[in-house]
C-alpha positions as CSV (number, residue, x, y, z in Angstrom):
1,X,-27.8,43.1,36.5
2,X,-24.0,44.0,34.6
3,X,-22.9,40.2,35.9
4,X,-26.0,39.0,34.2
5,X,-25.5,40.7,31.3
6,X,-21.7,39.8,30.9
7,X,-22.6,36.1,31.6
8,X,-25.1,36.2,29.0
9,X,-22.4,37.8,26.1
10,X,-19.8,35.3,27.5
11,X,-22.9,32.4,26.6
12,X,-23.5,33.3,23.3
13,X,-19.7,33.3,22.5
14,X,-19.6,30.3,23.6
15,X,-22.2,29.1,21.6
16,X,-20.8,30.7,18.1
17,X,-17.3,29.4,19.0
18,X,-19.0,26.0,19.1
19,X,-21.2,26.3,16.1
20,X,-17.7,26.7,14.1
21,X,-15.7,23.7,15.4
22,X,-16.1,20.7,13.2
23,X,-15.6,16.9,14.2
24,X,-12.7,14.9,13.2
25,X,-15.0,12.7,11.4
26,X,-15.3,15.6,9.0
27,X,-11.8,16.6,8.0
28,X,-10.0,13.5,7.8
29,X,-9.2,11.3,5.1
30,X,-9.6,8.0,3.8
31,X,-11.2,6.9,7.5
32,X,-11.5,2.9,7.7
33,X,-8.5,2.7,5.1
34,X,-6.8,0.2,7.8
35,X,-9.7,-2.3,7.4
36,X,-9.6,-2.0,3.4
37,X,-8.0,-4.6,1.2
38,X,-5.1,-4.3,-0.8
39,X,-5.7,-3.4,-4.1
40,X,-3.6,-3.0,-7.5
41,X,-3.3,-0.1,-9.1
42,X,-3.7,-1.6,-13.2
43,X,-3.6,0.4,-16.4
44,X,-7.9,0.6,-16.4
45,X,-7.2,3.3,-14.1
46,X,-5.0,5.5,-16.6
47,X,-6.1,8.2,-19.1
48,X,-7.2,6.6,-22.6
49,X,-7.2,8.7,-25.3
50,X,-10.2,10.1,-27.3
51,X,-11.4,11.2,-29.8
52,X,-11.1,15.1,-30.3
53,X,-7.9,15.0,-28.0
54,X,-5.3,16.5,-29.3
55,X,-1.8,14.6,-29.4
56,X,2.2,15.7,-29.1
57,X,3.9,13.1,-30.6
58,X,7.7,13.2,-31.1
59,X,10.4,10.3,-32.1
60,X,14.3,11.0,-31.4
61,X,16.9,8.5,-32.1
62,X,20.7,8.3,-32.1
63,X,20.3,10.4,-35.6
64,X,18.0,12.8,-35.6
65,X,18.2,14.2,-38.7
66,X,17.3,10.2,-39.9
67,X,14.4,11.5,-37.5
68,X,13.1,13.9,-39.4
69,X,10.5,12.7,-41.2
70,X,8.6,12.0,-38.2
71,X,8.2,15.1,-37.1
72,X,7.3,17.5,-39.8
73,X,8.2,21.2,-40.0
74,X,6.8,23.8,-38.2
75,X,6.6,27.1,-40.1
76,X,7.0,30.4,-37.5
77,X,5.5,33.9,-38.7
78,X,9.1,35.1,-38.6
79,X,9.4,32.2,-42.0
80,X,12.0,29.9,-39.6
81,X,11.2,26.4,-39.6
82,X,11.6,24.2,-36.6
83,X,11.5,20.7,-36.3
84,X,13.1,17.2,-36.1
85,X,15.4,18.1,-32.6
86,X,13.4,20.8,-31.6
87,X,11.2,20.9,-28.5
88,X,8.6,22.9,-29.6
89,X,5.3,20.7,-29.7
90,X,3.4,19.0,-32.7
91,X,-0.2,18.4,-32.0
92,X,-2.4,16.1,-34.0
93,X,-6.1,16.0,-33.5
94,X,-7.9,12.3,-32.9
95,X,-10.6,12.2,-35.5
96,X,-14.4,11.2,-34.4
97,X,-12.8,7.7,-35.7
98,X,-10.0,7.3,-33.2
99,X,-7.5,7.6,-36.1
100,X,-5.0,10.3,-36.6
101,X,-2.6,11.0,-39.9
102,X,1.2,10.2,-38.9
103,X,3.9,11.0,-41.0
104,X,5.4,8.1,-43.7
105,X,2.9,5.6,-41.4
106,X,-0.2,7.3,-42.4
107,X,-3.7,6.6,-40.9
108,X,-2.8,4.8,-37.3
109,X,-5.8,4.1,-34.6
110,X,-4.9,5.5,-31.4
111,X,-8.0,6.2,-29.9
112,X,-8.4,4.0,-26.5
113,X,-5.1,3.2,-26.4
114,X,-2.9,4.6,-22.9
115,X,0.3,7.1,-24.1
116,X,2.5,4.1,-23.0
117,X,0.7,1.9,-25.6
118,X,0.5,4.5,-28.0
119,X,4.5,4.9,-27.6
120,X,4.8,1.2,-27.6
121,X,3.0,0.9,-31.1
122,X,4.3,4.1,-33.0
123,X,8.1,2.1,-32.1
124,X,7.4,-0.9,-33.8
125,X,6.4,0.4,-36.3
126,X,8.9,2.9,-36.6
127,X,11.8,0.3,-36.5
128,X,12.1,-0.6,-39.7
129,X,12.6,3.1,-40.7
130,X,14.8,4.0,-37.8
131,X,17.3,2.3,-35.6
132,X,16.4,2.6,-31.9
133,X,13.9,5.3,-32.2
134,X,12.4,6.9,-28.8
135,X,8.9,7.8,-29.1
136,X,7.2,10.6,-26.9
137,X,3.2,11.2,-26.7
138,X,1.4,13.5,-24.5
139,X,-2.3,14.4,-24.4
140,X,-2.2,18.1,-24.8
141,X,-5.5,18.9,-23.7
142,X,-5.4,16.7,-20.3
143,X,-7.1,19.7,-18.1
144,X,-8.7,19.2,-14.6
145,X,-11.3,22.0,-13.8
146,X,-12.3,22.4,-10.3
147,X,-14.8,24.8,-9.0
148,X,-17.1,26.0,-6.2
149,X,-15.2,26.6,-2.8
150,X,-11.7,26.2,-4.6
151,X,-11.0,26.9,-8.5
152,X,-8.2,26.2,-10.3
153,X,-7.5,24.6,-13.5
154,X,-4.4,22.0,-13.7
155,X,-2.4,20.6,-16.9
156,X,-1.9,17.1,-16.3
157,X,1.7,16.1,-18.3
158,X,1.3,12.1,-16.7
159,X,-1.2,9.8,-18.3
160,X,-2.9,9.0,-14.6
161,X,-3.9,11.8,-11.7
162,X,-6.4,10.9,-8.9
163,X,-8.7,13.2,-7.1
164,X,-6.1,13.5,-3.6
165,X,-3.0,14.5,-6.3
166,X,-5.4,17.2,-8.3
167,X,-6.7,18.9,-4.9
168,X,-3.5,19.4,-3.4
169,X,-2.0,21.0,-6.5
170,X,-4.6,24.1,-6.1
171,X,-3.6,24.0,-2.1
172,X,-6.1,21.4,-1.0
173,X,-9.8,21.8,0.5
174,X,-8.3,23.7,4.1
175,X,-11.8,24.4,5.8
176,X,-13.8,25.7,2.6
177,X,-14.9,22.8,1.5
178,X,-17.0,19.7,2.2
179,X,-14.6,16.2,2.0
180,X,-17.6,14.1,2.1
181,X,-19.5,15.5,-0.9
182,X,-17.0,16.1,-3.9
183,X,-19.0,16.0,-7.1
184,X,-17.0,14.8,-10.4
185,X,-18.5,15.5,-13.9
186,X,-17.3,13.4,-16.5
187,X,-17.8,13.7,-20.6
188,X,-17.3,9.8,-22.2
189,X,-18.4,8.1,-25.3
190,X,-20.9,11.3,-26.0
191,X,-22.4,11.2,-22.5
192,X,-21.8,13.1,-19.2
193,X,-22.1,11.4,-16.4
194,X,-21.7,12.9,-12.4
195,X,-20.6,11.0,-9.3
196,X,-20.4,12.7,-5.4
197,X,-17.1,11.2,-3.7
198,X,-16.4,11.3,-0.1
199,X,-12.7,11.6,0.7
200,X,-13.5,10.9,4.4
201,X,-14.2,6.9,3.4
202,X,-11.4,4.7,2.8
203,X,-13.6,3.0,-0.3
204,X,-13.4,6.4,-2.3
205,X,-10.4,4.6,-3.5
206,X,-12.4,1.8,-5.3
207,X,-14.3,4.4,-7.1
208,X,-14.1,4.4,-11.1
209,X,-14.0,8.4,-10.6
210,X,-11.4,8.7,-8.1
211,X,-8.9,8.8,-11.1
212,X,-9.7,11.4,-13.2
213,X,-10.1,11.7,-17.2
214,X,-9.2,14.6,-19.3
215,X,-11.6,17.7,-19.0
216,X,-12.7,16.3,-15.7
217,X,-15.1,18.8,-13.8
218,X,-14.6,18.9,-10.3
219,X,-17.1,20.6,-7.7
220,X,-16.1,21.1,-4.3
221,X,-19.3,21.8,-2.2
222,X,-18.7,25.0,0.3
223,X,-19.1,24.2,4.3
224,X,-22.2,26.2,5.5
225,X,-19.7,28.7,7.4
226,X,-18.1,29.3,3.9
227,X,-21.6,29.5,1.7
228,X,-22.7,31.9,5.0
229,X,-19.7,33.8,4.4
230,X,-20.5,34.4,0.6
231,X,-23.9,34.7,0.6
232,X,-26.6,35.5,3.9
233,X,-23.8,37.4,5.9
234,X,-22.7,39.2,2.2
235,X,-26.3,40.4,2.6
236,X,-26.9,41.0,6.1
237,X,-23.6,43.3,5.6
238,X,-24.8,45.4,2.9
239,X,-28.2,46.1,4.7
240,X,-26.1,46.9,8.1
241,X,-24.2,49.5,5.8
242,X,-27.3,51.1,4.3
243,X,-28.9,51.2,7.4
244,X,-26.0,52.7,8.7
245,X,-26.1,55.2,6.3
246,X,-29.8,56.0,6.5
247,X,-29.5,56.7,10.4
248,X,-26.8,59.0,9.7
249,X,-28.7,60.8,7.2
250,X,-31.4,61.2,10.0
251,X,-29.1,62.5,12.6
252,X,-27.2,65.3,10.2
253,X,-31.1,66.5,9.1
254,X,-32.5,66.2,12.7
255,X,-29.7,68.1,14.6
């Protein structure tokens, strides 16, 4: 009868070591990514700017105090003003008409345009004020939320991130999340749109979501172990505990 009994604990080990192993198919990436065609990576797949984003734009040269004008003052509460050399950042906002107001150039269109172009643009028309100016723009509010099994929120500095290069900077999935069902929410053109990816197929690369766009919303779906873990065995373990303390209640009046 105690062989019996040991067998039958020794089974329904077994049988929970099982239930937790997962099959390859599961964890790994980009599977069939031998059979797929090459591809080029082109500029469609870079961040465009909006409107409502919010720009850093600064111009060096050779003379930076000929410079100066580009980059206007920026008054401190201690009264000191900092500009023209200085690092600190200068943000103008893109207007619901893809315009913002640059200084001596005025009203410039910027909205669609990649950082690069931008750059490219601002320097020509720049020359004729300044000799070999250097022109630097950033898209200040290029953030990358992700939530559900992993949370984080990352500050993109490029002008181009995919899905693969904003996982692994919060640590990746590990065994939390599901690869196949990655949910991307995207706000474009006054609509928001969704699209589920699946890292484990080698097409995911193909998708039109698989780089990502400023204020990006990414949802990683928990495995069933990890929404067990949060939720039904959250539950089952406060009931243990206040069954635990009911029976001991019973036993201290009962003695």
């Amino acid at each position: 009868m105690k062989i019996k009994f040991y067998s039958l604990i020794v089974l329904v080990l077994a049988i929970i070591s099982l239930s937790g192993c997962v099959s390859r198919k599961q964890v790994q990436f980009y599977q069939g990514i031998d059979n797929l065609t090459e591809s080029q990576i082109y500029d469609n797949d870079k961040v465009r700017i909006k409107p409502d984003d919010r720009l850093s734009i600064k111009v060096f040269s050779n003379n930076q105090e000929a410079a100066s004008p580009f980059n206007p003052m920026i008054v401190s509460r201690s009264g000191a003003m900092s500009g023209g050399g200085d690092q600190s950042s200068i943000e103008y906002l893109v207007s619901r008409e893809g315009k913002i107001n640059f200084p001596v150039l005025g009203e410039i269109k910027v909205v669609d345009y990649t950082i690069n172009e931008l750059a490219d643009i601002l320097q020509t028309q720049i020359e004729p004020y300044l000799s070999e100016p250097v022109i630097m723009v950033r898209i200040k509010n290029f953030r990358i939320n992700i939530i559900g099994a992993i949370n984080g929120i990352i500050e993109v500095d490029d002008d181009q991130i995919n899905l693969a290069q904003a996982l692994s900077q919060v640590d990746g999935i590990s065994n939390q999340g599901e690869l196949n069902n990655i949910l991307v929410i995207r706000e474009k053109d006054g609509l928001r749109t969704s699209h589920r990816l699946d890292l484990t197929d080698s097409e995911v690369l193909n998708s039109p979501y698989y780089y990502l766009e400023q204020n990006d919303i990414i949802y990683i779906e928990p495995t069933a172990p990890a929404r067990q873990q949060r939720g039904y065995l959250g539950t089952v373990s406060s009931y243990i505990g206040i069954v635990s303390s009911v029976l001991s209640l019973i036993v201290i009046f009962t003695r």
